[in-house]
VEXDREN-2710 file (C-alpha; in Angstrom, 1 decimal):
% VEXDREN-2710
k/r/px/py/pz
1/UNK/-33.7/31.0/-62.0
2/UNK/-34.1/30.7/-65.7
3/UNK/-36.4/27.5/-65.4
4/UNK/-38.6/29.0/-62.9
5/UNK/-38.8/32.4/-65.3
6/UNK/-39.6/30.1/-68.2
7/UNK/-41.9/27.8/-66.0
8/UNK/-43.9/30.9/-65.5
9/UNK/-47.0/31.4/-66.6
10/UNK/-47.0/35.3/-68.4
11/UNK/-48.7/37.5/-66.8
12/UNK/-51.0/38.4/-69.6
13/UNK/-52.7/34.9/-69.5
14/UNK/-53.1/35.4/-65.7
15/UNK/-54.9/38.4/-66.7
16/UNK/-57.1/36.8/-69.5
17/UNK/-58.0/34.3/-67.1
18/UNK/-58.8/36.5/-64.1
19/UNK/-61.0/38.4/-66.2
20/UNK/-63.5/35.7/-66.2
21/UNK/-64.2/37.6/-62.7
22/UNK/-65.7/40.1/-64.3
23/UNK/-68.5/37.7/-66.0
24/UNK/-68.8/36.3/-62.6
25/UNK/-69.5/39.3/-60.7
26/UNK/-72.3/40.7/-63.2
27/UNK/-74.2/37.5/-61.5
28/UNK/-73.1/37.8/-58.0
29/UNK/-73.2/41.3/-57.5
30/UNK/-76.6/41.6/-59.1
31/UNK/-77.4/38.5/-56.7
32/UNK/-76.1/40.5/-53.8
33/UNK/-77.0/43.9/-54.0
34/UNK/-79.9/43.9/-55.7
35/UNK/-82.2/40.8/-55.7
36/UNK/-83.5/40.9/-52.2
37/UNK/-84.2/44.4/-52.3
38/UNK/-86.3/43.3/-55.9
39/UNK/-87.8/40.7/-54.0
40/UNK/-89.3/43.2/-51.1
41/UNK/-89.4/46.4/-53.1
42/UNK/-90.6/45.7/-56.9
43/UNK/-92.4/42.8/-56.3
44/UNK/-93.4/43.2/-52.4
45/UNK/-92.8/40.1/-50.7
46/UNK/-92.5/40.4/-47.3
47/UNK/-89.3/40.8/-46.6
48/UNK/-88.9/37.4/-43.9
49/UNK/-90.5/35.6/-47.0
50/UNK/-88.2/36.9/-49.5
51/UNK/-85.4/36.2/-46.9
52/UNK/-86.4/32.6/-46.2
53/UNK/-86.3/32.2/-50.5
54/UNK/-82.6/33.9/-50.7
55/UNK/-81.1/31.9/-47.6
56/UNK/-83.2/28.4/-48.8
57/UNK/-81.2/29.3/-52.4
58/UNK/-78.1/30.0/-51.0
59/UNK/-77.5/26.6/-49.1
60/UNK/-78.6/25.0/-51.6
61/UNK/-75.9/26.6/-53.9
62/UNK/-73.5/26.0/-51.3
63/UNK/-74.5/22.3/-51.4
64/UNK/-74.2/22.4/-55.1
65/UNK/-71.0/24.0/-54.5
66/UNK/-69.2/21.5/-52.8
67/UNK/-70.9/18.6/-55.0
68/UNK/-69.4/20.4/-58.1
69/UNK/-66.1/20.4/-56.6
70/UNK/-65.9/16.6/-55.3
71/UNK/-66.9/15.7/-59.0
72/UNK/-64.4/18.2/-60.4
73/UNK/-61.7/16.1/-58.1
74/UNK/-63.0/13.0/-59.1
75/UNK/-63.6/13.1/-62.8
76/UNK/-62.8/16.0/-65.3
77/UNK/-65.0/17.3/-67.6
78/UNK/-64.6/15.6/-71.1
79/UNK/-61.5/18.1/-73.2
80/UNK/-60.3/20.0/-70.1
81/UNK/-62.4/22.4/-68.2
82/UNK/-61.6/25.4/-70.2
83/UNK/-64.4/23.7/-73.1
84/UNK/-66.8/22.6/-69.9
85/UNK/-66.6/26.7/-69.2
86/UNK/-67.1/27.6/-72.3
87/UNK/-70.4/25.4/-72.4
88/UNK/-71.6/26.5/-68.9
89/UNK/-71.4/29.8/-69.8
90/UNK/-75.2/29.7/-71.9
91/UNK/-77.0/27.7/-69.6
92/UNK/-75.5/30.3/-66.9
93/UNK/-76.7/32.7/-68.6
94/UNK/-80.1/31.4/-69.6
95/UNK/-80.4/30.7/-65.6
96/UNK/-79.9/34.6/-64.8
97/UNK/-82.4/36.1/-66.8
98/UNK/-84.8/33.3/-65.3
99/UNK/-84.2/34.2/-61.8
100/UNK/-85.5/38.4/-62.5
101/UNK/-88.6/36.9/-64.5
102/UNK/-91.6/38.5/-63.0
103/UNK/-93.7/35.6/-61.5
104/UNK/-95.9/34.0/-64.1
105/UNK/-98.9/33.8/-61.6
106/UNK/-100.1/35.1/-58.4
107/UNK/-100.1/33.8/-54.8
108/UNK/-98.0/30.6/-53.7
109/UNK/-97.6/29.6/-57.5
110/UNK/-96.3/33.2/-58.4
111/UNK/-93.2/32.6/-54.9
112/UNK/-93.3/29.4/-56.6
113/UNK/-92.0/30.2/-60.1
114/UNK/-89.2/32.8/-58.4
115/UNK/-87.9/30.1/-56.0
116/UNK/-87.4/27.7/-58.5
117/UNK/-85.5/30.4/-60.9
118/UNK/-83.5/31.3/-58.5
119/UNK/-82.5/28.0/-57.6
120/UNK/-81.9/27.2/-61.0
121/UNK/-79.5/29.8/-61.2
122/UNK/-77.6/28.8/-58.5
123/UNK/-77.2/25.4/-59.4
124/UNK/-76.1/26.6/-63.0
125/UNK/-73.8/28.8/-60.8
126/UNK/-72.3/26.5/-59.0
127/UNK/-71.6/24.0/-61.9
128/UNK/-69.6/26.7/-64.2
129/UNK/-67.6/28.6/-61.0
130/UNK/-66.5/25.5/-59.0
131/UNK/-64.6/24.4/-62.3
132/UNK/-63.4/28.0/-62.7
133/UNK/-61.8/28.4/-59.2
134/UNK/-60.4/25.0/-59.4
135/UNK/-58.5/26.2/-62.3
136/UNK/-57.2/29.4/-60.3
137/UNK/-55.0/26.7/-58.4
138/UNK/-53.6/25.1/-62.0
139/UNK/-52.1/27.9/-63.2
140/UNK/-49.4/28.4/-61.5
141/UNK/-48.1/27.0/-57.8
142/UNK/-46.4/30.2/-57.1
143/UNK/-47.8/32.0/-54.3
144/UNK/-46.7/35.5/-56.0
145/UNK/-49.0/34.8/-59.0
146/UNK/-51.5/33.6/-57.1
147/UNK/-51.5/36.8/-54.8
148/UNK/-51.7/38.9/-58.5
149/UNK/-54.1/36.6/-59.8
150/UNK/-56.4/37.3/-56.6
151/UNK/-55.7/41.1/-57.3
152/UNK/-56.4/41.4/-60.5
153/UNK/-59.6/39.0/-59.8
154/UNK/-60.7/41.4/-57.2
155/UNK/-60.0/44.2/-59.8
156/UNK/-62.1/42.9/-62.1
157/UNK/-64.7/42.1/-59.6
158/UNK/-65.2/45.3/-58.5
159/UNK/-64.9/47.0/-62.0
160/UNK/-68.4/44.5/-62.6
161/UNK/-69.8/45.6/-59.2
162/UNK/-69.6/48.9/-60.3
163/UNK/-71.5/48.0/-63.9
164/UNK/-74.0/46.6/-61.7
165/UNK/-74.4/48.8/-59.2
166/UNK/-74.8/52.1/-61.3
167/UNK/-76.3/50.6/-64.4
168/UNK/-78.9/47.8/-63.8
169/UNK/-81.5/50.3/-63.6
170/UNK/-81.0/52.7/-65.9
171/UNK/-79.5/50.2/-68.4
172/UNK/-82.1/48.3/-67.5
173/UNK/-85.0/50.7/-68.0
174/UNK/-83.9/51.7/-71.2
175/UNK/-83.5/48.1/-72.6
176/UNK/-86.6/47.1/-71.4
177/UNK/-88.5/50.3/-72.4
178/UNK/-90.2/50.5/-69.2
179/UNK/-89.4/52.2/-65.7
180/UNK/-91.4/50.2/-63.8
181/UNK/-88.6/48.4/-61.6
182/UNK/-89.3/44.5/-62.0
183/UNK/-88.9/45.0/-65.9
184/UNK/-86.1/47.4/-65.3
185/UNK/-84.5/44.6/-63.6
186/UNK/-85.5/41.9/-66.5
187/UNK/-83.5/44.3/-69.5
188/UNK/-80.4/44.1/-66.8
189/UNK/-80.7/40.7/-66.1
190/UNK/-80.2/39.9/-70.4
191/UNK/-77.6/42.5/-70.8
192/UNK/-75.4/41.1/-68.3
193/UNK/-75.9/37.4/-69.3
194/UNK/-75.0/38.4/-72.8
195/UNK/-72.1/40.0/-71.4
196/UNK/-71.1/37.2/-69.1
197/UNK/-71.9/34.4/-71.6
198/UNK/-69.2/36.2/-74.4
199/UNK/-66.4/36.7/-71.6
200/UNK/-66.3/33.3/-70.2
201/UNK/-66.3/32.0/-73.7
202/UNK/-63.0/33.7/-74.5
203/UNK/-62.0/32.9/-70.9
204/UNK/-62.8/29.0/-71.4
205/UNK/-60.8/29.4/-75.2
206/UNK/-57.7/30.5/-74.0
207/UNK/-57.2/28.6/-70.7
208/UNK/-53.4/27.0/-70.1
209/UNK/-52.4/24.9/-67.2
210/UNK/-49.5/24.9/-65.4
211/UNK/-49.9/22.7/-62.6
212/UNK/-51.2/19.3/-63.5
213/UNK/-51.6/16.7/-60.3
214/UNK/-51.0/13.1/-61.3
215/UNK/-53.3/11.1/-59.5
216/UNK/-53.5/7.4/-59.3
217/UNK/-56.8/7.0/-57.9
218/UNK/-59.3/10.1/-57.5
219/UNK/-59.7/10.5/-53.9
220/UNK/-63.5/9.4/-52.1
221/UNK/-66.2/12.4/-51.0
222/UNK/-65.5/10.8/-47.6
223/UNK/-61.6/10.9/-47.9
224/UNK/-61.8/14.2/-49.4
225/UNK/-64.1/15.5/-46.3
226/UNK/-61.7/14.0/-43.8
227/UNK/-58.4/15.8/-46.2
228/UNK/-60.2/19.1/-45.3
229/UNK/-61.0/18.4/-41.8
230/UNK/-57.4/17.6/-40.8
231/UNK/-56.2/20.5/-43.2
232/UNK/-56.0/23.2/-40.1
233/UNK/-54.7/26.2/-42.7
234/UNK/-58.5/25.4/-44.5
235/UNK/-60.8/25.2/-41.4
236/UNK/-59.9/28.5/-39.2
237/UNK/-59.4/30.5/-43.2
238/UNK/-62.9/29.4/-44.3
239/UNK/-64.3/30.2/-40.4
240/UNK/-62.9/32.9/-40.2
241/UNK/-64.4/33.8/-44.2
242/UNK/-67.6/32.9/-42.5
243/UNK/-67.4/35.2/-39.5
244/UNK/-66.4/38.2/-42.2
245/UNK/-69.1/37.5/-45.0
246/UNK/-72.1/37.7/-42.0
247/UNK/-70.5/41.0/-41.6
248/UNK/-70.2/42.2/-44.8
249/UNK/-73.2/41.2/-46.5
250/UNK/-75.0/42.5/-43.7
251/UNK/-73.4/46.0/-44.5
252/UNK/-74.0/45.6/-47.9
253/UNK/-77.8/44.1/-48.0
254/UNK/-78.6/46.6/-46.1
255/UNK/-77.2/49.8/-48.5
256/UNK/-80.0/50.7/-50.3
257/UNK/-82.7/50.2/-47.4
258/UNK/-80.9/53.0/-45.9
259/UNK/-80.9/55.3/-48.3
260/UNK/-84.5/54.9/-48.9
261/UNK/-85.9/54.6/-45.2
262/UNK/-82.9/57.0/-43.9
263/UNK/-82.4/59.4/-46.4
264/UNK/-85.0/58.9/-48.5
265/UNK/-82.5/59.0/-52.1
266/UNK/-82.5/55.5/-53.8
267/UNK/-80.5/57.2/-56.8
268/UNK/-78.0/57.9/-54.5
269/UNK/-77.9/54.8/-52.5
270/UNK/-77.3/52.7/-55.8
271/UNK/-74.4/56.0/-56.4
272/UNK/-73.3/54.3/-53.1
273/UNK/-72.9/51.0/-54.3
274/UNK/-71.1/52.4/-57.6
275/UNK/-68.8/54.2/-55.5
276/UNK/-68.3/51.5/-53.5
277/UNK/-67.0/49.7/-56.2
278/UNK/-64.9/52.0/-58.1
279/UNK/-62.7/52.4/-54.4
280/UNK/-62.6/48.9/-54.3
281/UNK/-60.9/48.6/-57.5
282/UNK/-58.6/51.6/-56.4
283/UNK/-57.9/49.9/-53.4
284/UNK/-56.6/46.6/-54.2
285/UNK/-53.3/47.4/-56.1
286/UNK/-52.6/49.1/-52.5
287/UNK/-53.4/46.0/-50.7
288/UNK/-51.0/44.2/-52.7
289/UNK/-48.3/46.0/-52.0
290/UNK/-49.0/45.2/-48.2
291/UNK/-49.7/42.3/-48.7
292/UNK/-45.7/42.3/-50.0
293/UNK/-44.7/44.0/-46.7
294/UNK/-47.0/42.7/-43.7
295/UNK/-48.1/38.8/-45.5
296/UNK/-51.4/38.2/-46.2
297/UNK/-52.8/37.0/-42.4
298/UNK/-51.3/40.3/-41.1
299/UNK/-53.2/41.9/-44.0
300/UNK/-56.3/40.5/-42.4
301/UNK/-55.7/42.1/-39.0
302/UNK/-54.9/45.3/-40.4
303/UNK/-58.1/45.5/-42.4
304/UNK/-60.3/43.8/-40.0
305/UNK/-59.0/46.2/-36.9
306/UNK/-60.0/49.3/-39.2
307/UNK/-63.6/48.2/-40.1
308/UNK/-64.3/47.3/-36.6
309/UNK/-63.2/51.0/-35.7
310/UNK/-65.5/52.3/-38.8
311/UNK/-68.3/50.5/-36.8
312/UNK/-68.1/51.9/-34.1
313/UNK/-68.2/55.2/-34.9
314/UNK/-71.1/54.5/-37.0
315/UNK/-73.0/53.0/-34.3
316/UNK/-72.5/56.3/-32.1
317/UNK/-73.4/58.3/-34.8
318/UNK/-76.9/59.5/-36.9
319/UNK/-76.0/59.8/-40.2
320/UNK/-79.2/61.0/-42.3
321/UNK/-77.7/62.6/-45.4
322/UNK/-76.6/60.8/-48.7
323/UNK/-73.3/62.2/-48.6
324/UNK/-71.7/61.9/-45.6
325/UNK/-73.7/58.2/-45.5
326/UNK/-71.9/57.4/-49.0
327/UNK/-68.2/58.7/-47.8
328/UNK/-68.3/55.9/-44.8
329/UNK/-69.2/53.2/-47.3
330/UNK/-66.5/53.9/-50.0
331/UNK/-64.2/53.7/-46.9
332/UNK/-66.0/50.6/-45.4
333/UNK/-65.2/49.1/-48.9
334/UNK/-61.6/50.3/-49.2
335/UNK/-61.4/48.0/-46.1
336/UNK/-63.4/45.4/-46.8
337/UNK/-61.7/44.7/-50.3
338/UNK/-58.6/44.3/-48.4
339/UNK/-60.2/41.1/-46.4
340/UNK/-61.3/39.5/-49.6
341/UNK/-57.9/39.7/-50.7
342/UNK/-56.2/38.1/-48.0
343/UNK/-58.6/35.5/-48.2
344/UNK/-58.4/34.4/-52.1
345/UNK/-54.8/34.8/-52.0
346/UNK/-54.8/32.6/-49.2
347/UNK/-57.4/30.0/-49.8
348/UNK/-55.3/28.0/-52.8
349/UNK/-52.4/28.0/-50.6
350/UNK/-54.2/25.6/-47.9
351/UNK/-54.6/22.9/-51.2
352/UNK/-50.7/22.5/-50.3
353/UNK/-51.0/22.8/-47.0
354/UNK/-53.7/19.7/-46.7
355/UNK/-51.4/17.9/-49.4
356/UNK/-48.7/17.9/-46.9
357/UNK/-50.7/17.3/-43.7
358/UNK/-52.6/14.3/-45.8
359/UNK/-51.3/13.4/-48.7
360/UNK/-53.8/14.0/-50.9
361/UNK/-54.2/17.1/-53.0
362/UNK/-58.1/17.5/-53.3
363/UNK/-57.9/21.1/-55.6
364/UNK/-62.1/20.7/-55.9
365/UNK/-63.2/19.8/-52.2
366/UNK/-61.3/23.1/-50.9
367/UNK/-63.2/25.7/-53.5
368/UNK/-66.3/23.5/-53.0
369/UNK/-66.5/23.4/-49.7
370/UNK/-65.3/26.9/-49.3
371/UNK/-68.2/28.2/-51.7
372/UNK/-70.8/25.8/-49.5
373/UNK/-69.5/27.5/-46.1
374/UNK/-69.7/31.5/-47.7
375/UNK/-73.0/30.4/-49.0
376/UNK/-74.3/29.5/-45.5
377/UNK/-72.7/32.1/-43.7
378/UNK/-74.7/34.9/-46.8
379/UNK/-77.7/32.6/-45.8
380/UNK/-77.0/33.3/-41.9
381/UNK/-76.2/37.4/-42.8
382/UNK/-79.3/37.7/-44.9
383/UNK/-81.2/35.9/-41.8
384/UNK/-79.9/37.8/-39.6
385/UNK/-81.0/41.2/-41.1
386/UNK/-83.8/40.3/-42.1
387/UNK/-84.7/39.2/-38.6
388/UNK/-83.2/42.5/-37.3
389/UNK/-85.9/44.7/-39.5
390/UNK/-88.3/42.4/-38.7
391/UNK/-88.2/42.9/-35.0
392/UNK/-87.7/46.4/-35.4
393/UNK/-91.1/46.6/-37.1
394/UNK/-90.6/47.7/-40.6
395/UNK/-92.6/47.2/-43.3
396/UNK/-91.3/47.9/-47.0
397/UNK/-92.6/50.9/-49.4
398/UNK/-94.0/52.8/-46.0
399/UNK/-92.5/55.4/-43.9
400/UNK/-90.3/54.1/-41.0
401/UNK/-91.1/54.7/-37.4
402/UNK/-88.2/56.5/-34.9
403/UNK/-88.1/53.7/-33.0
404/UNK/-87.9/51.6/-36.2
405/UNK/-85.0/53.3/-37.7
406/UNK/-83.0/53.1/-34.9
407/UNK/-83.2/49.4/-34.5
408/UNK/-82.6/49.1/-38.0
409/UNK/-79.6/51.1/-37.7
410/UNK/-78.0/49.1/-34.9
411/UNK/-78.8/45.8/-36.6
412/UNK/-76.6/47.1/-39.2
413/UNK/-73.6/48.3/-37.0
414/UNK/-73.5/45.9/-34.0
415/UNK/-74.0/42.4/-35.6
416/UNK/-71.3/42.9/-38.4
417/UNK/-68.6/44.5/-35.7
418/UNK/-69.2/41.0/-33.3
419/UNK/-68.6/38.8/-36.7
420/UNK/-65.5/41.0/-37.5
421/UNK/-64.1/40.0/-34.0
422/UNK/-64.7/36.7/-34.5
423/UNK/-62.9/36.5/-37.1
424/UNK/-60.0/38.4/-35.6
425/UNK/-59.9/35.2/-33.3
426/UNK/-60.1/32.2/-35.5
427/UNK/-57.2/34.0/-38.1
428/UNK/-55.2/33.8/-35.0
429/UNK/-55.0/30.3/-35.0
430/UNK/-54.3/30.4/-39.2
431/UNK/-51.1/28.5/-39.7
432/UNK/-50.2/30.6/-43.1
433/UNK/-48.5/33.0/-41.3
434/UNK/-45.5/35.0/-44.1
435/UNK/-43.6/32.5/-45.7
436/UNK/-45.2/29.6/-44.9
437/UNK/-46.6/28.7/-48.1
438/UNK/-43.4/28.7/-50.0
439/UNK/-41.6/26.5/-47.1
440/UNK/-44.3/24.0/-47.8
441/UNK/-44.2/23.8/-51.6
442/UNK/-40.4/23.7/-51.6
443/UNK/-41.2/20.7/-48.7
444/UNK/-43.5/19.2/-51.3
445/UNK/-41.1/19.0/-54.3
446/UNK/-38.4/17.4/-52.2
447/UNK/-40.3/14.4/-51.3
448/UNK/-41.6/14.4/-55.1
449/UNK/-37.5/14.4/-56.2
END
């Protein structure tokens, strides 16, 4: 006992590192929530155009993804990836504020120069977060600290969601000087790469491993594709991930349209999304504790069950003002934050899983493909929606028809509830049922002795 006490990383440095989250999310939260609404809104793309861009860039990040995490199993970057996050962090940056540049031109040339940033982002993205999530799995092979770790991850996560969500305008306005929205979004866009650059520096500084795999040979793409394939704890957690991110960035994507077609109060559709974040970072200390009593798939039905039930009634109702609108999305959330839990602190327990099942331990090909599938499956949500409005006839900056609205609406309450379902079904068939983790790492270290 007073091996494994020593053996354990502190709980301070599991802190430190988790807060590289934060940076993280100032990106992907800004990414999101709010650059498909700048696409349609402040620079008026129409909005399958703008859709086609953001789904194009997201498999393409999910490509880059996956790529990033065969070369991270293959080779390591030069001095350890805490330096290689530390230098990814400017370019990252740099990348960001590229992405919210106003097009330098108009026409195809001006969709042009805003494809390309945003593709440049994502593959700067992919490159710096891979290495980062890879890392979550290094510090410690207790599932415990790994279930804190994704807690305090989410914690931070949602403390930046909130940043985003209630200050990117304002914050941004006021940086920028100007309140007309695409330079309100530029200001944002450089304070929260400044921000993000100085934390994953320190994050990058003061990285420790614990776990360090001895390999003799670094495994094949091809050997590393056919370890995930026959890893079953992998394939029906990231399906099942997939199912639930159509859902939920359906819900979310489609936030601030509602408040301004539905309600007609942006402010308090991006008070939403703040609120939204600051229950998620109330919530997830209480999904912890179940997670403690119930295990972490049984946290998945729990949370699941509810938001299909939130959807529901949503779907039979007509909610048209800000406040009652905002009270079912902080509960949404509450909800939601509880799936994203049980699926971060399950996802580095399938490295072990595949480890036994295969033999090879492939810590990069697990968060590279699992980035590549939740790419595809926001490139698929944003699709979806964006189909959804199409169809139902609206047309951005111009009042919504009855008939419009109503579509809209059920776009946004039926397609996520048939997704949440789904993924009901595939977590059924999730070997990582309570305990199982820690029966296979104790199976691990036997055969090692």
């Amino acid at each position: 006992m007073i091996a494994r006490l020593r053996a354990a990383p502190a709980r301070l440095r599991l802190l430190l590192f988790a807060f590289g989250d934060f940076a993280f999310n100032l990106y992907w939260q800004s990414i999101m929530l709010f650059l498909l609404f700048y696409y349609t809104e402040a620079l008026d793309l129409p909005v399958a155009r703008a859709a086609m861009i953001y789904t194009i860039a997201s498999i393409w990040d999910g490509l880059a993804n996956f790529l990033a995490g065969a070369i991270a199993d293959r080779r390591e970057p030069g001095r350890g990836y805490g330096r290689f996050l530390m230098l990814g962090s400017i370019p990252l940056g740099l990348a960001f504020i590229l992405t919210y540049m106003p097009p330098l031109a108009g026409g195809w040339w001006g969709i042009a120069t805003i494809f390309a940033g945003h593709l440049l982002f994502r593959t700067a993205y992919a490159a710096v977060n891979v290495p980062y999530l890879a890392m979550s799995a290094r510090v410690s092979s207790d599932s415990r600290d790994r279930a804190f770790l994704a807690g305090m991850r989410m914690l931070f996560g949602t403390m930046a969601a909130v940043l985003v969500a209630r200050g990117t305008l304002p914050l941004g306005a006021w940086l920028s000087g100007s309140a007309v929205p695409a330079q309100a979004y530029l200001g944002a866009a450089i304070l929260f790469a400044i921000l993000g650059t100085a934390i994953l520096m320190l994050v990058g500084a003061s990285y420790r491993e614990q776990v360090v795999p001895a390999r003799a040979q670094p495994p094949s793409i091809a050997a590393s594709l056919a370890s995930l394939a026959a890893n079953r704890a992998f394939v029906t957690l990231n399906l099942a991930m997939m199912a639930m991110i159509v859902a939920v960035t359906i819900l979310n994507k489609s936030v601030l349209y509602y408040f301004k077609y539905f309600i007609g109060d942006d402010v308090a559709g991006q008070s939403a999304l703040a609120w939204m974040g600051v229950v998620g970072a109330v919530a997830v200390p209480l999904w912890m504790l179940l997670q403690r009593l119930l295990g972490t798939r049984g946290l998945w039905f729990l949370a699941a069950g509810f938001c299909m039930a939130g959807l529901m009634l949503f779907a039979g109702a007509h909610i048209d003002r800000a406040g009652p609108m905002q009270l079912f999305l902080v509960a949404m959330q509450a909800l939601i934050v509880g799936l994203h839990f049980a699926y971060w602190a399950m996802l580095p327990n399938t490295v072990e899983y595949g480890e036994k099942a295969t033999g090879l331990r492939v810590e990069g090909a697990v968060f590279g493909m699992a980035s590549l599938l939740q790419r595809i499956a926001i490139g698929i949500a944003t699709l979806l929606l964006a189909s959804g409005f199409d169809a139902a006839g609206y047309v951005a900056n111009v009042r919504q028809s009855e008939a419009t609205l109503t579509a809209m609406r059920l776009t946004i309450a039926l397609v996520p509830l048939g997704f949440l379902a789904l993924s009901c079904v595939l977590m059924l068939l999730n070997p990582l049922g309570k305990g199982a983790h820690a029966r296979i790492v104790k199976d691990l270290a036997g055969r090692a002795n």
